[in-house]
N, C-alpha and C positions, 0 to 999 in steps of 0.2 A: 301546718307543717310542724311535726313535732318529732325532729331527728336533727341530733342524736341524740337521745334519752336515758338518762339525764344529758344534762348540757356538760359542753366541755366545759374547762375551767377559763380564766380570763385575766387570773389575777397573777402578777409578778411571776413568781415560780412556776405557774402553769405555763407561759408564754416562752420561761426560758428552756421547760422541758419541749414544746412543740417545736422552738427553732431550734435547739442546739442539740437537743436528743441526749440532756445531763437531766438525769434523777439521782440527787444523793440520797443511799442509803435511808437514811435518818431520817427523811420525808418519804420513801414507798409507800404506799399506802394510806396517806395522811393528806387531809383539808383543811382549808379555814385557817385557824388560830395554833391547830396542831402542828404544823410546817414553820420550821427553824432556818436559821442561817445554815447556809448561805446560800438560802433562795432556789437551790439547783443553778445557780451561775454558772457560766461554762468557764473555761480556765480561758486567762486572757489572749485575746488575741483571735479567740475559735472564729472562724466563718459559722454565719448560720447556715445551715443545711435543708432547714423546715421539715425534717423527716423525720419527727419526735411526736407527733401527735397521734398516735396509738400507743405510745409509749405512757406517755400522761392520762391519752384517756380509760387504759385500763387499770392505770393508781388510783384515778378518780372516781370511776365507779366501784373499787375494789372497797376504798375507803368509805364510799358514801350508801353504796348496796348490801357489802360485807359478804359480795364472795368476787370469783373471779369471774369476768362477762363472758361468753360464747361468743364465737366467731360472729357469728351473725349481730349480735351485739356490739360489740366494737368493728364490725365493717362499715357502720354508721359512719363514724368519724370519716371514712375515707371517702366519703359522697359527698361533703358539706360544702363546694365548691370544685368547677372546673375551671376551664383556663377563659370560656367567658364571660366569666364572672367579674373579673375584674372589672371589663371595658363595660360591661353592662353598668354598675354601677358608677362607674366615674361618670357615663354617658346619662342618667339618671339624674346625679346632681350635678350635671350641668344644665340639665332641663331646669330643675326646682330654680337654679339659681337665676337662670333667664329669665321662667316666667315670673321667679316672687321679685329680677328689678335690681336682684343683685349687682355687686358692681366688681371688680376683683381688689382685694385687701390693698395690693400693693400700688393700687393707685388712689387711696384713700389720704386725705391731709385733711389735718383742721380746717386749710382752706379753703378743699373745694367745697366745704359744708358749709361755710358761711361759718366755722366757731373760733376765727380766729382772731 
């Protein structure tokens, strides 16, 4: 599976343009080390919305491809999960966690390990 192509971004400012749907100016079209404060933070208080991720991911490849992507190119972004995706994965690692013996964090003490 290799969509969306390029990858979206992951990092601080990519994550605040996907939820809050804020791209400042000063970072359009900018990756990596070239993106400055402030982050694309949203103004205090915002609810996220999560309906910023075409918004970033046509910065991101604008930035990283050097031109603007096609429809079809940034419709990517809008395929990369549906709604059971979620349960799919929580229901995943709770398999890995049962069969690797896992135990759950919060019932975890020095004691019951014997390191106490």
């Amino acid at each position: 599976m290799d969509a969306p192509n390029p990858a979206s971004g992951e990092e601080y400012f990519h994550t605040n343009t996907q939820r809050f749907n804020t791209l400042h100016e000063s970072n359009r079209f900018k990756i990596g080390e070239a993106v400055s404060p402030p982050w694309n933070a949203p103004e205090p208080g915002a609810v996220s919305t999560m309906d910023g991720s075409v918004t970033d991911y046509i910065s991101m490849f604008t930035a990283e491809i050097g031109r603007q992507p096609t429809y079809e190119e940034y419709a990517q972004i809008m395929t990369g999960s549906g709604s059971a995706h979620p349960l799919l994965l929580a229901t995943l690692g709770h398999e890995l966690a049962r069969r690797a013996g896992w135990r759950s964090l919060t019932a975890w003490t020095p004691a019951a390990t014997g390191r106490c």
